[in-house]
C-alpha positions in Angstrom: 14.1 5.7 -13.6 13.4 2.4 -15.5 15.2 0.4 -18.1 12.4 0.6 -20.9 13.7 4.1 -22.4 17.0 2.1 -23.0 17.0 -1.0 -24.0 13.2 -2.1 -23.9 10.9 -4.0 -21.5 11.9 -7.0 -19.6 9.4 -9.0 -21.1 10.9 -8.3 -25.1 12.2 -11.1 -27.2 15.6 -12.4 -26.1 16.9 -11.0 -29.9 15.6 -7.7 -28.8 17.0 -7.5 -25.7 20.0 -8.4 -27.0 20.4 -5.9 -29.9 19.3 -3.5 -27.4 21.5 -4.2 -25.0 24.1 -3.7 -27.6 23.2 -0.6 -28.8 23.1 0.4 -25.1 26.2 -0.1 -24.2 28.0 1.5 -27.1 25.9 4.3 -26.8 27.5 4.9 -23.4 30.7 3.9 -24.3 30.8 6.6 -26.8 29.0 9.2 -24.9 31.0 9.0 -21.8 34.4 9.0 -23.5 33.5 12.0 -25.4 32.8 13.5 -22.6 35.9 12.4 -20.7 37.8 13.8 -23.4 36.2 17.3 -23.2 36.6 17.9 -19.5 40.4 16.9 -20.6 40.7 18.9 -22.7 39.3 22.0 -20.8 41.1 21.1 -17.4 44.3 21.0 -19.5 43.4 24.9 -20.0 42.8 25.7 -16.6 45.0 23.8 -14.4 48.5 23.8 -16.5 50.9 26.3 -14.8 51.1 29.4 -17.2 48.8 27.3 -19.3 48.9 24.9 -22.2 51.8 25.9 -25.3 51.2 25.5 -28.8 52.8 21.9 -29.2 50.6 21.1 -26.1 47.4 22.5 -27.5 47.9 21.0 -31.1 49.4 17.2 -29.6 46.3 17.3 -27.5 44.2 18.2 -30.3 45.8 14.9 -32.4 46.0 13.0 -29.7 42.4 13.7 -27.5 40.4 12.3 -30.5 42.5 9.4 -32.0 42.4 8.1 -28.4 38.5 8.7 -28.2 37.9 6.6 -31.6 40.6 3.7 -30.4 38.8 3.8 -26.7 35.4 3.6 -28.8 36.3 0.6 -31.0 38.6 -1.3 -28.5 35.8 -0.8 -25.7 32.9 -1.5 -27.3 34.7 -4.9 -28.4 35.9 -6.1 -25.2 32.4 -5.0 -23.4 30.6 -6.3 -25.8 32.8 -10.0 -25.7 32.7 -9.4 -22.0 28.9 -9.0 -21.6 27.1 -11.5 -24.0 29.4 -14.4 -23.0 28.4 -14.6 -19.1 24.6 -14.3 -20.5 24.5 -17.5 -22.6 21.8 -18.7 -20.1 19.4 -16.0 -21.5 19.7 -16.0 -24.8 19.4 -20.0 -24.3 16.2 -18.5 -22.4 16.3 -20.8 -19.3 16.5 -20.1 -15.8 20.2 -18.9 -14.3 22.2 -21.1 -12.2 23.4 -19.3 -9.3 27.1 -19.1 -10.8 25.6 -17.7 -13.5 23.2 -15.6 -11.5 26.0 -14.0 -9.8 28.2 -13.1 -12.6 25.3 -11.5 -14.5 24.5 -9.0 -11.5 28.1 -8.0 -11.5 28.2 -7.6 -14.9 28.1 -3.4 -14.8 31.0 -3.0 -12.2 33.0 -5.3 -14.8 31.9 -2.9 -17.5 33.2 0.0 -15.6 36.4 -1.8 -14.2 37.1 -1.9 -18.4 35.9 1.6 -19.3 37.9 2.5 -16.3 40.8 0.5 -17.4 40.8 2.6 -20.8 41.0 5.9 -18.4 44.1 4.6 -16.7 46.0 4.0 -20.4 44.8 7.5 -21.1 46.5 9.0 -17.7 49.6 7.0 -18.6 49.2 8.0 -22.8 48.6 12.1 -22.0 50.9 12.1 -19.2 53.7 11.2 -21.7 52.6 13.6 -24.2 52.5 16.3 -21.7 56.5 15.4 -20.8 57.0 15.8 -24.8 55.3 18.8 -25.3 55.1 20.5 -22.1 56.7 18.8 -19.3 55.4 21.5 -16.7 51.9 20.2 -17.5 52.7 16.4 -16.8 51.7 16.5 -13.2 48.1 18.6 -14.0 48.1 16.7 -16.9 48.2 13.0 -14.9 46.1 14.8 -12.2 43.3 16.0 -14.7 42.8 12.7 -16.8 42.5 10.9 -13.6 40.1 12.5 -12.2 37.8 13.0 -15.4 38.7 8.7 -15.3 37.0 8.2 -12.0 34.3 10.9 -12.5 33.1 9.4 -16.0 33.7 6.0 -15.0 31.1 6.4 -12.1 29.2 7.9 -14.8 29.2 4.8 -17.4 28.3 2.4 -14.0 25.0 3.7 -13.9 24.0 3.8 -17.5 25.3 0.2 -17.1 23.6 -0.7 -14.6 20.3 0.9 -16.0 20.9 -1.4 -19.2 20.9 -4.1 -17.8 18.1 -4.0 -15.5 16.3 -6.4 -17.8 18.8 -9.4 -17.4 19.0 -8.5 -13.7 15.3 -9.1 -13.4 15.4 -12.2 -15.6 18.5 -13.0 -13.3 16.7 -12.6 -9.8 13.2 -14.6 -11.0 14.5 -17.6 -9.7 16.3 -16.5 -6.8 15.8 -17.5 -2.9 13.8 -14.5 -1.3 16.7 -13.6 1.2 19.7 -14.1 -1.2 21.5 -11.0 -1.3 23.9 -10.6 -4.6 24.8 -6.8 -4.6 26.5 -4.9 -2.5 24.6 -3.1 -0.3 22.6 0.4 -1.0 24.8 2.0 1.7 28.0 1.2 0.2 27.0 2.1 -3.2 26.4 5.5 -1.4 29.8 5.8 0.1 30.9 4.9 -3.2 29.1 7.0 -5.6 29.7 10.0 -3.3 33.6 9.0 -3.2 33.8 9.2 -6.7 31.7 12.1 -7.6 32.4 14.6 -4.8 35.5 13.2 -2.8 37.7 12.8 -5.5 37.0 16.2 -7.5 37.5 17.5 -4.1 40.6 15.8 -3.5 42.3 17.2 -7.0 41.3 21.5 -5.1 43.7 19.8 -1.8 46.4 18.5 -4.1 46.4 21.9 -5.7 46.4 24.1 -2.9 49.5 21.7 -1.7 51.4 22.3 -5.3 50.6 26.4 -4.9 51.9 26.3 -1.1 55.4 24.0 -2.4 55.9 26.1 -5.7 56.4 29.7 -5.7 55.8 29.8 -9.2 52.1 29.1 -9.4 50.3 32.8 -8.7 47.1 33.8 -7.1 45.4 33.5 -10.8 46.6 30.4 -11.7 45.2 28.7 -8.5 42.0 30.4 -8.7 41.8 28.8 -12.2 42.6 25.6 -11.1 40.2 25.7 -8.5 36.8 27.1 -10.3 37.5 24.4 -12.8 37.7 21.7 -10.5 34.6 23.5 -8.4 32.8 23.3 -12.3 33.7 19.6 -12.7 32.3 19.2 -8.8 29.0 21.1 -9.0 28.2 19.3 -12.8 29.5 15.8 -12.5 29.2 15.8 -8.9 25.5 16.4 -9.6 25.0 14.2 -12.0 26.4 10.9 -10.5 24.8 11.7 -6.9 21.0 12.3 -9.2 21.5 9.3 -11.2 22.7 7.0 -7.9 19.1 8.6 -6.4 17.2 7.5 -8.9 18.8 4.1 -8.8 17.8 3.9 -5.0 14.3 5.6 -5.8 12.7 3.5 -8.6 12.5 0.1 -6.9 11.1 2.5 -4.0 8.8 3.7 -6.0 7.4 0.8 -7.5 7.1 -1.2 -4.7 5.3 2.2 -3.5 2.9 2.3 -6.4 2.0 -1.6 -6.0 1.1 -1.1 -2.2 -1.2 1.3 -3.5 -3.1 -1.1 -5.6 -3.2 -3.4 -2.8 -4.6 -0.5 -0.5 -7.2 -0.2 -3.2 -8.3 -4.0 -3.3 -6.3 -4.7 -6.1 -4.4 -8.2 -4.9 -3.2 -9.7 -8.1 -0.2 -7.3 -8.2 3.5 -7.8 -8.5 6.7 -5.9 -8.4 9.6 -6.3 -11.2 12.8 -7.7 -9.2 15.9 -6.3 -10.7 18.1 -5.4 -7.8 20.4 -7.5 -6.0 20.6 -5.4 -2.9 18.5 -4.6 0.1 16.2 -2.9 -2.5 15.8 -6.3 -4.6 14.8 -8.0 -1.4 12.2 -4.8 -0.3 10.9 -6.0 -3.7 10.7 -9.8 -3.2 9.4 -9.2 0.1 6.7 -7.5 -1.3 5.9 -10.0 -3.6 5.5 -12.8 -1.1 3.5 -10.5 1.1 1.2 -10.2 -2.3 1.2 -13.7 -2.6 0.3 -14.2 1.5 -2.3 -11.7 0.6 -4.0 -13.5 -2.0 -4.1 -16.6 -0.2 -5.4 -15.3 2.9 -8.2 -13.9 0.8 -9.2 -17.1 -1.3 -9.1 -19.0 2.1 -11.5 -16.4 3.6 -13.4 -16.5 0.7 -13.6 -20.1 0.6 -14.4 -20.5 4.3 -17.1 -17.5 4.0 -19.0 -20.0 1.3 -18.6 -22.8 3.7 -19.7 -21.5 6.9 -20.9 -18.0 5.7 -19.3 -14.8 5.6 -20.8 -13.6 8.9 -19.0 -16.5 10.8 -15.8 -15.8 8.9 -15.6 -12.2 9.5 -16.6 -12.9 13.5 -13.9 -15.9 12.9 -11.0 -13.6 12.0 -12.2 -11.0 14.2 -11.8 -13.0 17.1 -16.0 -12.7 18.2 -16.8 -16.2 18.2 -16.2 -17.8 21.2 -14.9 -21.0 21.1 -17.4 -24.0 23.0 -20.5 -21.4 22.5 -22.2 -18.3 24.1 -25.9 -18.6 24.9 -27.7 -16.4 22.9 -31.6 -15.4 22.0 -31.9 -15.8 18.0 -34.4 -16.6 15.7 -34.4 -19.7 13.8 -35.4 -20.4 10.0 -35.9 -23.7 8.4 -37.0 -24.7 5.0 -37.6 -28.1 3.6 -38.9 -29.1 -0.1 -41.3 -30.9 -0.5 -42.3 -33.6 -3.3 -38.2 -33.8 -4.7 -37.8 -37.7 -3.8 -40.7 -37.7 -6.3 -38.5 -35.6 -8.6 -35.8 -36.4 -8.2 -37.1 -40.3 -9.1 -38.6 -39.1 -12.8 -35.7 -36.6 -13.7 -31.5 -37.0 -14.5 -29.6 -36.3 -11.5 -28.1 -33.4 -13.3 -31.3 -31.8 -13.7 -32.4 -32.4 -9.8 -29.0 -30.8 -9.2 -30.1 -28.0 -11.7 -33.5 -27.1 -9.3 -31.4 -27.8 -6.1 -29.0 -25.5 -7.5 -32.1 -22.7 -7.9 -33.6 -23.3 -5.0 -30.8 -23.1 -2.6 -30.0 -19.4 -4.8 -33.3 -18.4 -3.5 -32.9 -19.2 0.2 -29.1 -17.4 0.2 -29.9 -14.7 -1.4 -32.8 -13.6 1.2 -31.5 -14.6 4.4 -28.0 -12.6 3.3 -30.3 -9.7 2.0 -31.7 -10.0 6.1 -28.7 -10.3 7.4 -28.8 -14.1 8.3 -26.7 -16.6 8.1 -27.1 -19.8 6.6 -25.9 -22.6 8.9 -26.7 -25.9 7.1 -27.7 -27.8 3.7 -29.0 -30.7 4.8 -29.6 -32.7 1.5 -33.0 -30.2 0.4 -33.3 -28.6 3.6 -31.8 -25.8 4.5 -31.1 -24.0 8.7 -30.5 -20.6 8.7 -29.7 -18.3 11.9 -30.5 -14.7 12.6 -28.8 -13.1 15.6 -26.0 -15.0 15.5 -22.7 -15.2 15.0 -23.5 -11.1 14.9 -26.1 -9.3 16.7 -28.9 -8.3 14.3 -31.4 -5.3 15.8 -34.8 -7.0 15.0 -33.8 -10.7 14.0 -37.4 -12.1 14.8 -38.4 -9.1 12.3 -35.5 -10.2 9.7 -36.4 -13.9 9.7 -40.0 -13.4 9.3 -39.1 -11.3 6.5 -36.9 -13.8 4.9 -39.8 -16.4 5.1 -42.4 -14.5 3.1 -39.4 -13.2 1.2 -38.4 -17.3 0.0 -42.1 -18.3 0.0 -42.6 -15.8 -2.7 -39.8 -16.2 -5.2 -39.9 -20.2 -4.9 -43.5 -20.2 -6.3 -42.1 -18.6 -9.1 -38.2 -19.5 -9.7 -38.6 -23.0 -8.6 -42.3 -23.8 -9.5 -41.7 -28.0 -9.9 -41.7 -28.4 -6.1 -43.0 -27.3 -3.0 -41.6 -26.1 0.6 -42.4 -26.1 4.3 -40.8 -22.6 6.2 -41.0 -22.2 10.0 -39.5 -19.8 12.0 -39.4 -19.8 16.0 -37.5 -17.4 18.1 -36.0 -18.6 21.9 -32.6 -18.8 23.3 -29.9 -21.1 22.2 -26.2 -22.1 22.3 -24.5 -20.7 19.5 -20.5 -22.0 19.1 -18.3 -24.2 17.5 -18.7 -27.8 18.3 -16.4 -30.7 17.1 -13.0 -31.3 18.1 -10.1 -28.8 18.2 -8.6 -29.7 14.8 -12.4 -29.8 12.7 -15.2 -28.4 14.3 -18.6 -26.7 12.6 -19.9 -23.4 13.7 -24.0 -24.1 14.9 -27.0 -23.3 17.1 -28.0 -25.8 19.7 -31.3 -25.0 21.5 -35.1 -25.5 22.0 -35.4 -22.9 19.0 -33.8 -24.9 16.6 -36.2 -28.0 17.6 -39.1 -25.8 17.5 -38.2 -24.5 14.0 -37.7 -27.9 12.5 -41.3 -29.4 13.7 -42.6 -25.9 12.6 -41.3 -26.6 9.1 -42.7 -29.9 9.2 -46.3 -28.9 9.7 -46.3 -25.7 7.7 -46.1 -28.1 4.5 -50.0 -28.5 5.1 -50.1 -24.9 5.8 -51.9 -22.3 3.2 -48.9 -20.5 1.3 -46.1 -23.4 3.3 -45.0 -20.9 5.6 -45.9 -21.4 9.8 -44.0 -19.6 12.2 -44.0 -19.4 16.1 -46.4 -16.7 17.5 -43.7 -15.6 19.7 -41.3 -14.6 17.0 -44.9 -12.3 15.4 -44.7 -10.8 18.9 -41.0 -10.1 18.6 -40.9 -8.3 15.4 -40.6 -4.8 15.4 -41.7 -2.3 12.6 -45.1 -3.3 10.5 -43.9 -7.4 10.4 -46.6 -7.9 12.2 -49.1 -6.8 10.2 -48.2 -9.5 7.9 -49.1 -12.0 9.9 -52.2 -13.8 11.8 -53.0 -16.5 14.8 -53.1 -19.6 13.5 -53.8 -22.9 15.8 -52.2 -23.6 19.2 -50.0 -27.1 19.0 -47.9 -29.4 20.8 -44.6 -29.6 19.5 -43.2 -33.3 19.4 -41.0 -33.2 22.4 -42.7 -30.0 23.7 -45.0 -30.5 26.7 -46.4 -26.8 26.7 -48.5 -25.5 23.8 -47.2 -23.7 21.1 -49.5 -20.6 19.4 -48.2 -20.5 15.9 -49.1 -17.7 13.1 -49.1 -18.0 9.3 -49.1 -15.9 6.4 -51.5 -13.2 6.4 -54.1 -13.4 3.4 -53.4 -11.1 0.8 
């Protein structure tokens, strides 16, 4: 059960809320005197020894509604005075102090300590008419009105409460996470089930005590007393422990239907705090847990651009070994060519502009492959396939990617040309640096290999020379895309290298 159906949403003008709140309360006011003053009215029937006289019947019938209009006007005053003056702070729509904060989440048990004020002046008003009129009645008299007081008193609490849910959020916005203000849910239980079961139960003891000290009550009489004190039990008994549920349910429930959204991806989610008990903080918690949440995820997203989402996955994961892991991968490494040139007869937004495409391209394949992209290194680029996750046929995937860029940079980024080699050979993949910054790379004879490869397949037919042992390690029909090319000496390499290029179309 929310607030809305009463007074409005939280978020309403502060003009809005008010009125509504207005209307609210008198609305309750009303209904739960009228109420009261039936149940009187009817107990007075059933649990008045040899029942109600004439001059009982017609004093109550003066008396029970005058009292019900004069509760009505008087209450609805004094609540009214009582509630709007405490909540200067939001109609003056700034933040509560915590004075203030306080005394505005207390406001419904000073509503009811009013409307149950009222009931008390009735026990004492129809107690003396009873001794006028019928002065056999005054003790089931005193005894009903005080129980209907306490039973529709609980009653008005929760309406109250439910009214002002909307200043209780607006009250608990600024509040510290772990600053309880209510009393606690187990407490209002004992309460609630004090006033709508113990004390209805309590009036059946103190009758079977009057029909076991007076001989003049019969077996009828207490039979009548007690299936009208069992009806006033079962309805309003109901009633108070339902509504008192629902109290306890909804900011369940909420925070319930938010973790859903969360379950389903859905971070930028938050729950309405309008309870200053253990329930208030379930919901703060779970806002700060949102909040965690959505920072976790923009700091994973904005390490996955940084050092790719395959090393922040492994990263969070715990598979990366810190200091490295030896590893066989296949290297890629792509170089422009002719964008000093460029970039010397162009604005430096537009050389950022082609960058900008031609660093698209390489992303896009080598994540299409499965790679990871390891470096920008001012128009160059490294990229890694087989670690920091193992990749079936990563010679096969980084040949790919190399005829796959090759391709789309003739067309997307036509104003300069590019040098790709590949080479495939073991290597020390790990984070290097010191314990506070260090860079996730691959260290190895295959990384060298791939950078002098680049460097000689810029005078290469279609810009694209890879080591023959990475053709060799390809599975699947990669191979067919490829041919020998020349046998070379790497710089630093004393053993011959066979290379392959591109396979003629």
């Amino acid at each position: 059960m929310t607030s809305a159906w009463l007074v409005g949403p939280t978020d309403q003008s502060t003009v809005q809320l008010r009125r509504g709140l207005q209307v609210a309360l008198t609305t309750t006011l009303v209904l739960t005197n009228v109420i009261g003053a039936v149940i009187v009215f009817g107990l007075s029937f059933i649990v008045t020894p040899g029942g109600p006289n004439s001059r009982y019947v017609a004093a109550l019938a003066i008396s029970v509604p005058v009292y019900v209009v004069a509760a009505v006007v008087v209450g609805a005053s004094v609540v009214t005075l009582s509630a709007i003056r405490p909540l200067r702070w939001a109609l003056e729509e700034r933040e509560a102090t915590p004075a203030e904060r306080r005394v505005a989440l207390r406001l419904p048990w000073r509503m009811t300590l009013i409307q149950f004020g009222l009931w008390i002046a009735a026990v004492v008003l129809f107690t003396g008419i009873a001794l006028w009129a019928q002065p056999a009645a005054a003790l089931s008299t005193a005894f009903s009105v005080g129980i209907t007081g306490v039973v529709v008193s609980a009653i008005a609490y929760l309406f109250t409460e439910f009214s002002f849910r909307p200043i209780a959020a607006r009250a608990l916005a600024g509040r510290l996470p772990d600053e309880k203000l209510g009393a606690g849910v187990q407490w209002r239980m004992v309460l609630f089930w004090s006033l709508g079961t113990a004390a209805p139960v309590l009036g059946l003891v103190v009758a079977a005590v009057l029909a076991l000290s007076r001989s003049d009550i019969t077996v009828g009489q207490l039979a009548s007393v007690v299936l009208g004190l069992a009806a006033v039990i079962l309805a309003f008994g109901l009633l108070v422990t339902v509504l008192n549920a629902r109290v306890v349910v909804a900011p369940i429930a909420a925070v319930s239907a938010a973790m859903e959204q969360v379950r389903d991806g859905e971070l930028d989610v938050t729950v309405q705090v309008d309870d200053g008990t253990e329930l208030g903080l379930l919901q703060a918690g779970f806002n700060d847990m949102a909040v965690g949440l959505r920072e976790r995820e923009r700091i994973r997203d904005l390490f996955g651009r940084h050092v790719g989402a395959a090393v922040a996955t492994a990263a969070t994961q715990g598979r990366v070994e810190l200091g490295g892991e030896t590893r066989t991968v296949s290297v890629l490494m792509i170089d422009l060519t002719g964008s000093t040139a460029f970039a010397t007869d162009r604005e430096p937004a537009e050389v950022v502009e082609m960058l900008n495409r031609f660093f698209a391209v390489v992303v896009e394949e080598v994540d299409r492959h499965e790679g990871l992209v390891n470096k920008f290194m001012g128009d160059a680029v490294l990229a890694i396939f087989g670690a920091p996750v193992d990749v079936g046929d990563h010679a096969g995937a980084a040949l790919a990617t190399a005829r796959a860029i090759a391709g789309r940079l003739g067309v997307e980024v036509p104003e300069v040309g590019a040098g790709i080699g590949v080479s495939t050979g073991r290597a020390v993949a790990g984070n290097v640096g010191h314990s506070s910054r260090f860079e996730y790379t691959v260290i190895g004879d295959a990384v060298n290999a791939a950078a002098r490869l680049t460097d000689l397949a810029k005078e290469v037919e279609g810009g694209v020379l890879v080591a023959a042992d990475s053709v060799t390690a390809a599975g699947g029909d990669e191979q067919s895309h490829w041919v020998a090319h020349e046998t070379v000496v790497l710089r630093g390499r004393a053993e011959p290298t066979p290379t392959a290029r591109l396979s003629p179309a």
